[in-house]
Structures are given as structure tokens and as C-alpha cells.
Steps between C-alpha positions, in 0.01 A plus 500: 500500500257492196261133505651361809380516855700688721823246595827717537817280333644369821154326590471391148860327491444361868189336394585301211676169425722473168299830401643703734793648327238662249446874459173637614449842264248695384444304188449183767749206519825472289758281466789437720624797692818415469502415127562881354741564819864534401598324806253283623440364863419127462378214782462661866675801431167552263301415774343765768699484761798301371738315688606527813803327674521621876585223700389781832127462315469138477706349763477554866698282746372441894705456823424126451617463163153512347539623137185701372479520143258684298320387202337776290343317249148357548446082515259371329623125453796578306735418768662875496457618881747166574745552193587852515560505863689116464718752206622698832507249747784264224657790401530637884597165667214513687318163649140458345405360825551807647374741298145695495326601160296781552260691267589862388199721461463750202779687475710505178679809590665309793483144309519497126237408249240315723277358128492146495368506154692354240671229607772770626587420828825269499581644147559863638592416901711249457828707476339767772454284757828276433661841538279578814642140693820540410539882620394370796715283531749680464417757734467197724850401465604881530368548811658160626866614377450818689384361794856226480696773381608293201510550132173399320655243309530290797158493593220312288134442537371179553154380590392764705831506649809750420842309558851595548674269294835471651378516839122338477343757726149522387207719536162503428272721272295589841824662680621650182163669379548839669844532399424373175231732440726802530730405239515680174257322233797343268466681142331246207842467377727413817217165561626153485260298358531138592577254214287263376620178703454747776117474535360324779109578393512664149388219255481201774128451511536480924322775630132464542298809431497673799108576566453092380386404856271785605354395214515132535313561843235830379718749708569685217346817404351591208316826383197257607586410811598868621263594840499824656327597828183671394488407132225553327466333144360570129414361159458726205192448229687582204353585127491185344654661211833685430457851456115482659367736767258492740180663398269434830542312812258450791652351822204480736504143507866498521510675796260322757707209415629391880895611538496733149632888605500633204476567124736683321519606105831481331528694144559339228856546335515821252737492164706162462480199804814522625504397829241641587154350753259378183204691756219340601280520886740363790276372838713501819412239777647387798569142281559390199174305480253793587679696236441229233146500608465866481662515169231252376224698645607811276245624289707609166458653171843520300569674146708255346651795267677401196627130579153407564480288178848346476429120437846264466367315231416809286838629626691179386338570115612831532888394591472252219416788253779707631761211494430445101564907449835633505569698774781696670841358435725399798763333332613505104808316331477385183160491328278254627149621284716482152654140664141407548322613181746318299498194663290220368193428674707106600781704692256696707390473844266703690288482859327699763581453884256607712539557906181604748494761727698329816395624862785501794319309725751497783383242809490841718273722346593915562473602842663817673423699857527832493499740843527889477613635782602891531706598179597144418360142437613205542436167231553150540469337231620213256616696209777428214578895471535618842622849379159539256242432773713755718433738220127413470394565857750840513332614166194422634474660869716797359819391729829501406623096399724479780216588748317190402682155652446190303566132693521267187362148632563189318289473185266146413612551156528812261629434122467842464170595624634637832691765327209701464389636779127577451373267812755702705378857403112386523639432862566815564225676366285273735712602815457867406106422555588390830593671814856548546708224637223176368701288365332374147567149338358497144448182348477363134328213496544214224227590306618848509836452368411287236219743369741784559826409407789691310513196218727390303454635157283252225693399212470414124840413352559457093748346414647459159799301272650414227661198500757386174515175384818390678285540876638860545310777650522812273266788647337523813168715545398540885222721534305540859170628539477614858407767735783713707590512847584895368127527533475481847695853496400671185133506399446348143873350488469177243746251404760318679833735570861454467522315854219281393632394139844438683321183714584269224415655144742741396791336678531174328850397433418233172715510191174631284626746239140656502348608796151735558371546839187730541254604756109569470404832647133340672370635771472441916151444618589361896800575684847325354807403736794340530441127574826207565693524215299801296447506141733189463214299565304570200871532252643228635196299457473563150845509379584185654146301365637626154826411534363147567284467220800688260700143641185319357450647218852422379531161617770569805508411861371772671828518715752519205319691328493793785863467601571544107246786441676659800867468366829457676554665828618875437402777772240765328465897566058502583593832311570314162154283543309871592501428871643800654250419806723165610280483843670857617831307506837617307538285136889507607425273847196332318560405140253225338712205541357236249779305669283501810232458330597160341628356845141555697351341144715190558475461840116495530509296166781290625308439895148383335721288286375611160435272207463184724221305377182606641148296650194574262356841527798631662686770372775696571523904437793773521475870548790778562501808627731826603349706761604742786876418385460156553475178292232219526390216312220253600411153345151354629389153460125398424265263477150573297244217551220447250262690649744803462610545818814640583776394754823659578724180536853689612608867461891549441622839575836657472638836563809661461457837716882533536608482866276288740525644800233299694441202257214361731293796401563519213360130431212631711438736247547323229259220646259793537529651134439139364163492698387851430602430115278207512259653682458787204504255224213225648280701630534853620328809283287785554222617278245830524151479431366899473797614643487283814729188620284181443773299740494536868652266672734193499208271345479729154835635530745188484830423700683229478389175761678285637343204369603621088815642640818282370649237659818630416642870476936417402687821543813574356720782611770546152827717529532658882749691407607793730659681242213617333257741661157364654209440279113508662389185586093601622354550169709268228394154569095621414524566100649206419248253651165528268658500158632181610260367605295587191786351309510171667107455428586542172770231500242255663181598317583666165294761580600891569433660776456903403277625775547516846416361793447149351288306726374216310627396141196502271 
């Protein structure tokens, strides 16, 4: 491939998030695959490895009536290693209190798409694994009619039990299993799928996630916590800037550090990042500690190469200039410049957004063990992509993928970051300095994975309108100055692409009969990634600020005046608003519903009780947002003091994700999003100073506490219907959460908040 580094297309698409049905070609990163094909794969059937529905893979059955169920997908807090498996166990009349949940390793040949990127998990498994509990089932039932001699409509499961109704013999699933594992697989069609009423666990909010107390009591194991007899253990000196090399290291002192082995040079990556190691000097120790002090004692000399003088603040000026230029159009109806340059200078609106740099910073920084031993290896690690770490290591010892075994341990955290399996192939390159059979743990420590992070891209967002007389909005200008996550796979690409502008830009469903949407080809100067909720962030952000101050500007509430501006509830082809992205998913199962869109807006509005009278400096804010197929809408309550400072009062989110299969964790989620929202609004940013990360911890780079956290997080789950298909439910509570915040300082201060994070008021 011309200008990108040297990623074949099945890595490519197992290593990305929404990206990952783009085309990698010679000319770099296109649009959606699937756009120009005639007949077009869409959700997991787009997805490497697909589907797969064998109830002989994911359920096993012991003597004792022990059901074993896998779960293929990684945890990282989202709740998914209990719901899938609780999918199986309702669907296959099993008893949750005897089943086992255990943890598939990479394998998407035998299991099905194994990315948990995307907020994809219960949106494309759902069906598969209702399909997988009730095949068993009824091969349960099958086998128990045989054994009878009786027709199989006289025998039913029930609770890990197959009866004969007429008679009430019974037998269990542990003297069945055998017999039930040699019956045919029934055929997709021939399944009965239980009814609605039916469930005993689907959408009850009773079962507790299943590795809940191994954690509550530290038995659970992380990529941290994973020990190996004979470890050995290394931290990598990295160039402090992206696309830097090392030009001269001297390790003498390094070396007669007590407990250091070793020092080891990884290269730096060649073409685009990728996933690739960023290079750097790795020192093996027999602990953690002596390899932190032998890192220290390095004696280095980097070339910073051509980052070395990116600065944030210069960069910001330089997305500002972009954002005021025309640039390349996304999305065209009507004629928004003529609507504009007509319009009197009283029925115009415009304003600049502006979002930082964001940094991951998961609680469990990236860890992964790697051993090599004979023609295979073996990883443990916590990783979101099990399949593209498999690929890394096999790519990287010259093995074949299925040589290389990959235990995925439960992740501290991931948004995104642990897609990318960097950490994991640095791993390996250490092991391959080591004799065969050492078992290596590398570690990422917090400073490292703030100062090296795959970020979430910075952001200037223009917005502009025109506004007639009687309050209604007649053009719409978005414009977004920010670099690609295409660049981390093509050298030089600039500019957001079609999955980018589809995060809330191109796909909004108003009744504006002139609407311009454009992108600013700038440039990458660090590495850009896929972060919780992508380039929504930034869109949403801005669009829904505007919105607000459109409301203002016109003299509505800022309710009305979005329910109006959105228009009845009608069901919308993305195809007709330029979204032929839609999150991978079909437009047929996933219209825009505005419909939905209105109920989430009420609900949140309706559950912070909006336009009650409100304390001084107090002020209540609304934002919207359609993501990952799913609806949200969040109303936050504040209080400003004089001094400025800024307390979140309440947060009020709602959600309508269709079906809600395991409401509990979905709240948790929710709850989540509406801290990590805040979190990116008060406080959290990045900035570069000569190419290098000025933050480095969690004193410059700013979570959430619990002593600013609210009081008060309402949730409100809108429209569980089981007719429609499953929307994501990770990523869609985030975007949401800043604008309104930024709106409700506005209602209790007067003043606009533009620029993120927000800190203090001025």
C-alpha cells in the first residue's frame, strides 16, 4: 500500500471501533466499504468474524448439572460477561445459580467478532445468543423425549429441569447433557424463542454481575495482577514525541542498577502509527521497581523529528483559521452561504466551540505478559480487541495468528484505548530478547499512558445561522476543524471522514431548509483514537450549545424550542441526511426516529422537573444526542457562586436504547457517562508544549472527585420495547453531558461557556 505502514485489511478492520468498516487502499482510507457495494453487509455480518450461534461452542453441561457458558466478549465494567451469558441462561431455562461464566480466549473463527469497540456488544449478540439458549434447549428437551419415548411436545424445559407434562417425570440438565449433546443443532428457523412474559432474567435487573464479588474481595484478576513463575518485568523509555526516534542511548548506569537484566531497543514505528510500539529503550528487571529505576538511569538523546514543535495553543489558532475557511463539504441541501449572505446582520448567529485534546486515562493503565515458547506464544492481557493483539504478536514473531493464544483478563477501564494493541506487541518484542519460556509482564505506568496516549482528537467547531424574524431557524453552517483518526493509517490524511462527520453533524434530523456541513482538512501531529463516544463529543458539544443560544436568541424556552426545531415524530432514511455510515447498522432496522428522540428529551426534561422555579445562581441546562443507534438526552442542574465556582447540583439522564436487557447496567452506565461527561467538561484536557505532553498524572490531568461529584445522578430508561432491535448503550450517555452543562451555566450566569474544560467561571 502507497503512505501507509504495512497493516493487511483484516488487521485494519479488527482494530478499529466505528472506523472499522472503512476501506484501507492505496490512496489511504475511504469511506464506508460497504457504501459503493450493491448489496451491502451491515452490523455483525460486517464485522470480522460475524456471528456465530452454536449452542455446542458456548454451552457445555456437567454430570452435576453445572452449565458452562462462554462469554467472548471482553469486560471492562460494562456489565457484558454477565448479560450475554444471562441471554442463554433465560432463553435456555437454565438456573443462574447454577451456571459458570467463563472467558473465551481469542478466537473469532470459533466465536464471532470478539471487538468490544463501539458500543456493539448487546446490539449485534443479542439475537445470537437468544438463538444459542434456546437451541439448547431444545436439544435438551429432544434428548429427554427420546430417552421417554414420547413425542416432544410433551416434554418442556423448566429451570434446569426437562418435564413430562402428562406424567411429571423430570430430569435434570446434568443426566441429559450427553444425550443432549448428540442431538442435531435445531436449524435458525425450527427455534422457539420464548415470548416476552417468558423471561425470567432478560430485563429484571436480578442478576448481579457475575465477577462482582472477586472483585468486591481483590480476587479478581486483572492484566495487573497476572503472576507467572519466573517473570521477569519491563518499562519502556519512549520518545517523548510522536513520530521521534532514538538518536543515542547509554545504559551503563542502567544496568548496575540491583535486579535490572537487561536493555533492549525497540524501533520506532515506520509510515503511519497504526498500532504499532511508538519505540523507545525497554530495561527488563526481575520487578517492576528496578525497572523504573533503570529506566530513569538511561542516558538518552532523542530526535524529536517533525512534531517536535507542535504547541496546542499555536495549534488551537491554527483550527480557528481553518474553521472560518470553507472546507470540504459533508452534507449540502439547500443553500446555506446564499441564506447567509442575504440575511441581515439582526437574523444572524455565529460561534466557535472548541474541545482539548482528551487522554483515556483508564484506572488500569496498559499492561500485557507475553511468553514465547517453541513456535507459539502465549498473552495475557486486558485488551478490548482480543483478535488485534493476536494479530500483533503473530505479525510480529512471524507465526501464524492461531499459533499465538491470547487469555483476555478483565480490563480497569478501556474507552477505547485498549483496542490498540501497542503495549501488547512491545510485550512481545521484549520476550523475544529473552530466553525462551521467561515469561515478560510489560507495564505502562500512569505517567506513561497519559504522555503516550492515542487521544481523542482536538476540536474547533463553527457554527453558523440564520434566524427569521418569526424565531425560525433558516440555514445551518457546521463546520469542524479537526484532525482524523484516518491518520493513524495513512500518512498525511487531514480532515475528519465520513464516519467522523456522521457522530452528530451531518445527521441532524431539524426541519432547516438550508443545511452546509463541512470539514477542515488540518493535519495530525500525535497519535488520534477512538475515545467513549468518538467524534460526538466535539459535534454534539457544539450543536447542542448553539441550539441553546438559537432558543435565546429568539426568546423561547430552550425545551420548546428543540422539540419544535426537531418536528413531529416521522422515522428518517440516515441516507436522506448524507449518513450512509449509520454506526455499520442497516437504515431499514435503524431509521432516525425523531419520535425517539422527543421521548428521551421529555423524560430527562420531565425527571429534573424543568421550568420549576430555581434558587439564585442555579440553572438548569438540556442537551440531546443520537449515537451508536441509541437516543439520550441529559438535563444538569447548577449552582455558580460569586467567586465563579461551579457545582453540578443533579444530572438527569434518559435513554431510549430500545430493549433493556439488563436495566441495572445499563443505569450503571449511564451513571458512568454522566461522570465521565462531567469529568471532560470541568476539568480534563491535554496540551503539548514542543511536541511533548505537559500533563502527567491525575493532579494536571483532571477526573472527576468525589467531593464535586453530584449528589444526584436520576436515570431514566424511555420505551423498552422488544420490538425494535438493540441500540448501544456504552458510549451514548457521554455527548450529551458537557453541552449541558455549559448550557445550564448559562441559564444561571448569563455568561457562555465556548471552551472546554471549564474549571472556574471568570
Amino acid at each position: 500500500m502507497t503512505g501507509t505502514t504495512e497493516l493487511s485489511r483484516r488487521r485494519f478492520l479488527k482494530g478499529s471501533v466505528g472506523v472499522l468498516l472503512l476501506a484501507v487502499t492505496a490512496k489511504g482510507l475511504v469511506t464506508a466499504a460497504w457504501a459503493a457495494d450493491p448489496s451491502p453487509a451491515f452490523g455483525a455480518d460486517s464485522m470480522p468474524g460475524g456471528t456465530v450461534d452454536d449452542p455446542l461452542v458456548f454451552v457445555s453441561i456437567a454430570t452435576d448439572g453445572t452449565v458452562t457458558l462462554v462469554a467472548h466478549r471482553a469486560e471492562m465494567g460494562t456489565g457484558v460477561r454477565t448479560s450475554l451469558p444471562m441471554v442463554v441462561a433465560d432463553e435456555m431455562e437454565a438456573r443462574w445459580d447454577r451456571v459458570k461464566v467463563v472467558q473465551a480466549e481469542a478466537n473469532e473463527t470459533r466465536y464471532g467478532n470478539q471487538n468490544v469497540d463501539g458500543s456493539r456488544s448487546m446490539r449485534h449478540f443479542l439475537m445470537p445468543m437468544r438463538r444459542v439458549g434456546a437451541a439448547a434447549r431444545q436439544m435438551l428437551e429432544m434428548a429427554a423425549a427420546a430417552r421417554w419415548s414420547v413425542p416432544l411436545t410433551e416434554v418442556k424445559a423448566v429451570q434446569h429441569e426437562v418435564v413430562h407434562l402428562p406424567s411429571g417425570r423430570r430430569l435434570g440438565y446434568g443426566e441429559l447433557a450427553a444425550d443432549a449433546a448428540r442431538q442435531p443443532v435445531p436449524n435458525a428457523d425450527a427455534l422457539k424463542l420464548k415470548a416476552r412474559d417468558e423471561f425470567r432474567y432478560i430485563g429484571k435487573s436480578q442478576v448481579r454481575p457475575v465477577d462482582l464479588e472477586a472483585i468486591g474481595k481483590g480476587q479478581a484478576i486483572y492484566g495487573m495482577d497476572m503472576r507467572l513463575p519466573g517473570m521477569v518485568y519491563a518499562v519502556v523509555a519512549r520518545p517523548p514525541v510522536v513520530g521521534g526516534k532514538l538518536h543515542r542511548v547509554d545504559s551503563s548506569k542502567a544496568l548496575a542498577i540491583p535486579g535490572v537484566l537487561k536493555v533492549v531497543e525497540i524501533p520506532a514505528f515506520q509510515g503511519a502509527p497504526g498500532f504499532q510500539p511508538l519505540g523507545g529503550v525497554a530495561v527488563i528487571a526481575r520487578n517492576t521497581w528496578a525497572a523504573m529505576q533503570g529506566r530513569a538511569a538511561l542516558q538518552i538523546e532523542w530526535d524529536d523529528g517533525p512534531n517536535g514543535r507542535y504547541d496546542s495553543a499555536a495549534y488551537r489558532q491554527t483550527l480557528e483559521a481553518a474553521a472560518r475557511a470553507p472546507g470540504k463539504v459533508m452534507r449540502n441541501a439547500g443553500d446555506a452561504a446564499r441564506a447567509w449572505a442575504r440575511a441581515p446582520e439582526t437574523e444572524r448567529l455565529a460561534a466557535e466551540y472548541y474541545v482539548p485534546h482528551l487522554a483515556h486515562a483508564s484506572m488500569e493503565p496498559p499492561v500485557a505478559t507475553v511468553r514465547i515458547k517453541g513456535d507459539g506464544a502465549e498473552v495475557w492481557t486486558s485488551i478490548q480487541n482480543p483478535a488485534a493483539a493476536q494479530d500483533a504478536v503473530a505479525a510480529r514473531l512471524g507465526l501464524e495468528p492461531e499459533n499465538i493464544t491470547v487469555n483476555v483478563l478483565l480490563l480497569g477501564g478501556g474507552f477505547g484505548r485498549k483496542s490498540k494493541p501497542d503495549f501488547v506487541d512491545e510485550a512481545a518484542i521484549v520476550a523475544m530478547a529473552m530466553p525462551e519460556g521467561t515469561p515478560v509482564k510489560l507495564v505502562w505506568t500512569r505517567e506513561d499512558d497519559i504522555h503516550h496516549d492515542y487521544l481523542h482528537t482536538v476540536s474547533v467547531e463553527r457554527l453558523e445561522a440564520v434566524m427569521g424574524e418569526d424565531g425560525q431557524v433558516q440555514s445551518w453552517l457546521h463546520r469542524s476543524a479537526a484532525p482524523t483518526i484516518a491518520s493513524l493509517f495513512t500518512e498525511g490524511a487531514k480532515g475528519q471522514q465520513l464516519f467522523e462527520s456522521a457522530m452528530s453533524a451531518i445527521n441532524m434530523p431539524y426541519r432547516i431548509a438550508n443545511v452546509r456541513v463541512e470539514t477542515a482538512e488540518v493535519a495530525a501531529h500525535t497519535r488520534i483514537g477512538w475515545f467513549r463516544s468518538v467524534a460526538n463529543i466535539p459535534h454534539a458539544f457544539a450543536a447542542q450549545c448553539f441550539i441553546a443560544e438559537l432558543a435565546h436568541r429568539a426568546g423561547k424556552d430552550h425545551r420548546q424550542f428543540a422539540l419544535d426545531l426537531i418536528g413531529p415524530a416521522r422515522r428518517i432514511d440516515p441516507g436522506t441526511l448524507a449518513d450512509t455510515w449509520n454506526y455499520s447498522e442497516s437504515p431499514e432496522r435503524y431509521p432516525y426516529d425523531t419520535g425517539r428522540l422527543r421521548g428521551v428529551i421529555e423524560a430527562a426534561c420531565q425527571g429534573a422537573g424543568w421550568g420549576r422555579e430555581l434558587p439564585e445562581g442555579h440553572g438548569l441546562g438540556l442537551a440531546f444526542c443520537y449515537s451508536f443507534v441509541s437516543y439520550t438526552a441529559s438535563v444538569v442542574e447548577v449552582a455558580v457562586n460569586a467567586e465563579g465556582e461551579v457545582r453540578v447540583v443533579a444530572v438527569d439522564m434518559a435513554l431510549d436504547c430500545g430493549p433493556q436487557i439488563n436495566p441495572e447496567r445499563i443505569r450503571a452506565q449511564m451513571e458512568g457517562g454522566a461522570i465521565m461527561g462531567l469529568s471532560l467538561a470541568l476539568g480534563s484536557e491535554i496540551t503539548f508544549e514542543n511536541g511533548r505532553v505537559k500533563q502527567s498524572n491525575f493532579h494536571d490531568y483532571e477526573v472527576l472527585r468525589h467531593s464535586v461529584s453530584p449528589r444526584l445522578i436520576r436515570t431514566h430508561l424511555v420505551n423498552d420495547d422488544h420490538d425494535l432491535p438493540p441500540g448501544g448503550v456504552g458510549e451514548p450517555p457521554v455527548p450529551p453531558v458537557a453541552p449541558a452543562l455549559c448550557n445550564a451555566i448559562f441559564a444561571a450566569t448569563g455568561k457562555r461557556v465556548r471552551s472546554l474544560p471549564v474549571r472556574r467561571l471568570a
